[in-house]
C-alpha positions, 0 to 999 in steps of 0.5 A, spaced: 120 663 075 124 665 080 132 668 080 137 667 085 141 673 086 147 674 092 149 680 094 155 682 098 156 689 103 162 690 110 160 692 117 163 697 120 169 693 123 167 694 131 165 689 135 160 692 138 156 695 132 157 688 129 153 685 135 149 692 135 147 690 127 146 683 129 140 685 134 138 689 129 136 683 124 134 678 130 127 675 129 122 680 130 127 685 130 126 688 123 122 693 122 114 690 119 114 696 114 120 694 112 119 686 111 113 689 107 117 692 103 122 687 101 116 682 100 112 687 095 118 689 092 118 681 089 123 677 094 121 671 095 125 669 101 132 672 104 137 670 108 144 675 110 150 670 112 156 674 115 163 672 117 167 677 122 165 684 118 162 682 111 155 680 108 154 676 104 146 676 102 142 670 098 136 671 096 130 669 090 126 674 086 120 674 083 121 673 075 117 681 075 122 684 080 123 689 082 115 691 083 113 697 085 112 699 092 107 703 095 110 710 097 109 709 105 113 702 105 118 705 101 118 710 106 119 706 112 124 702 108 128 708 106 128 710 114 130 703 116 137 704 111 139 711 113 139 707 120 143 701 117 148 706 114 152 707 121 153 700 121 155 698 113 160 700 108 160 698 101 165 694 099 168 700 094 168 706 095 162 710 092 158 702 089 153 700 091 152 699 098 150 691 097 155 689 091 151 685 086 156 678 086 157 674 079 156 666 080 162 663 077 161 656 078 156 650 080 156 643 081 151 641 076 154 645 070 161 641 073 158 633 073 164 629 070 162 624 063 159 617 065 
């Protein structure tokens, strides 16, 4: 059993660190370690969608998530944050830098009667 979860964050709003963010998660560009980690973590897949400086992240989750991870993978993963940090903010201040978001419709709960 997988779940859906979607995740918000800003970028810092510069043109350039917004392009600079970018490059950082072009194919091939994140680092193994930290793909690693997300996957041994119990992401089963993960797309970030962006449009001018807010994120908005989609992911499925494993049903065990979040698994444990070994501490080398953990440690390449914190590093690859404290470098994202430069670029990101929360959006409140003091939250969580990826703000969990809560689903308030879906089609298929809206079908009309037949």
């Amino acid at each position: 059993m997988t779940e859906r979860r979607v995740y918000a964050l800003d970028l810092v709003e510069d043109a350039g660190l917004i392009a600079a963010y970018e490059a950082r998660h072009a194919p091939g560009a994140v680092w193994p370690q930290v793909i690693a980690e997300i996957r041994q973590r119990g992401f089963l897949s993960m797309e970030i969608w962006r449009l001018d400086a807010r994120l908005v992240m989609i992911a499925e989750v494993a049903a065990d998530f979040p698994r444990p991870v070994q501490a080398d993978l953990s440690e390449a993963a914190g590093a690859w944050e404290a470098e994202m940090d430069a670029y990101q903010r929360p959006l409140r201040p003091g939250g969580p830098k990826w703000t969990p978001m809560a689903r308030m419709f879906t089609l298929e709960s809206d079908q009309a009667p037949a």
